[in-house]
N, C-alpha and C positions, 0 to 999 in steps of 0.2 A: 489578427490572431491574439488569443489573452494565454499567459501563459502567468504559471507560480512555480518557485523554484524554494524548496527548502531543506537543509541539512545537518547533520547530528555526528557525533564522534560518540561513538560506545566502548565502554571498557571489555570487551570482548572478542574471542576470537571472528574471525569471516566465517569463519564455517559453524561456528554459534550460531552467530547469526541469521547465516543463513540457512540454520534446519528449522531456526523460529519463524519465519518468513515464507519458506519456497512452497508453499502451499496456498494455491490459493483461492482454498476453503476453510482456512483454520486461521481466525482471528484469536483463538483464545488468550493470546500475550497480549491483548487489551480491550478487556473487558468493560472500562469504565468509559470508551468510545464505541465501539463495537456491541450492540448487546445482541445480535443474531446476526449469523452468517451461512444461510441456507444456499447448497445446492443447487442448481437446477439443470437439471438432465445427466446423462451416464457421465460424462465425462469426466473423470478423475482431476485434481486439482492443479497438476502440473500438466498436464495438455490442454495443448494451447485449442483453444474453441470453448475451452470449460467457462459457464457462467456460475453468476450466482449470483444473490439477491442480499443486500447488506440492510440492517434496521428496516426490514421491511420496503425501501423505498430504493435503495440504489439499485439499478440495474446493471450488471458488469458482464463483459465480454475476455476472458484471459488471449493474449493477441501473441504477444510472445512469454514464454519461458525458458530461458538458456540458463544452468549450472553452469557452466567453464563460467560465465561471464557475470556471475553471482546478479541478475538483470529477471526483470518480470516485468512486462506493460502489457495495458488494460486498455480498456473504451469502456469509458461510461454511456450506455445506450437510455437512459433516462434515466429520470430522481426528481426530488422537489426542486421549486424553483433556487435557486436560481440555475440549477444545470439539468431542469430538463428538458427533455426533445426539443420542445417549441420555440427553446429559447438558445441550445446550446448545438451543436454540430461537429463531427469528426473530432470528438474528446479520446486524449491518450495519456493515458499517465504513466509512470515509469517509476522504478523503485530499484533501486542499483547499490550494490555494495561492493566497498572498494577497502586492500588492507590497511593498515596507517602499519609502514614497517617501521617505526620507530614507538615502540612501546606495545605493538602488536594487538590494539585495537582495530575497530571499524570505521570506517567512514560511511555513511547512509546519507543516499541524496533518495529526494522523493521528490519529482517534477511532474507537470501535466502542460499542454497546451488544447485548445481547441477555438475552435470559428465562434465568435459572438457579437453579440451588436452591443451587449451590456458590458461593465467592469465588473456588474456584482458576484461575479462566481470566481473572480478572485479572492476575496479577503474570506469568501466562503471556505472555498478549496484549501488557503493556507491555513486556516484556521484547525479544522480538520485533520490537515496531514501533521502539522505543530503535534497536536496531539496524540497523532498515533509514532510517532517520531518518539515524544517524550514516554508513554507507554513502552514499545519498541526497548528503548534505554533500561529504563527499570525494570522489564523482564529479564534482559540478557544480564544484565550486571548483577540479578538476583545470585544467577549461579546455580549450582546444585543444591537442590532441599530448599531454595528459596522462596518468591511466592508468584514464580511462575506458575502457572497454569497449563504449561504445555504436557 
């Protein structure tokens, strides 16, 4: 099993956070990683079954979505290599926020594991997620009137 595991502290509240976040059909808080985030089929962004297609290439499956537990995980069901199909199996990611009650920030973990015979969709995957992390950061701490996007 390959797993990546990476995390972030944002000056902002959980609940910021997580109205930037709980959708998931709405990348727009990082756009300079994300340039399209299409749909695919009826299903609304927070039910769970909802897919959607990222840069044209990612294939996602939304698995769970729990509020109470500020918590969203995914399966990557194909993309370029190095995670797709042929090469990757039973992909889950997870994207969890937690409060920091001292200063009344965030804590944002962003983890995946899945089946592979490679290493290479590690330093892929954390690369990626680094980025949408450090995006992530700079929308929520924009604030209001900032240069969020959302």
């Amino acid at each position: 099993m390959r797993t990546t595991y990476q995390s972030i502290y944002v000056a902002a509240s959980l609940d910021e956070v997580w109205k930037t976040v709980c959708d998931f059909h709405d990348f727009s808080w990082a756009p300079n990683v994300i340039q399209s985030c299409d749909k695919v089929g009826e299903l609304d962004g927070t039910t769970e079954g909802a897919r959607r297609l990222l840069n044209g290439v990612f294939h996602e499956t939304l698995l769970e979505h729990d509020p109470a537990r500020h918590l969203i995980s995914y399966s990557i069901d194909d993309g370029p290599s190095p995670v797709s199909s042929r090469e990757v199996s039973d992909y889950r990611g997870t994207l969890r926020l937690r409060p920091v009650t001292r200063g009344g920030g965030t804590f944002v973990e962003w983890f995946s594991s899945w089946q592979s015979e490679s290493d290479a969709g590690v330093n892929f995957c954390s690369n990626i997620y680094n980025a949408l992390l450090d995006a992530l950061r700079a929308a929520c701490e924009a604030g209001p009137g900032g240069s969020s996007q959302r």
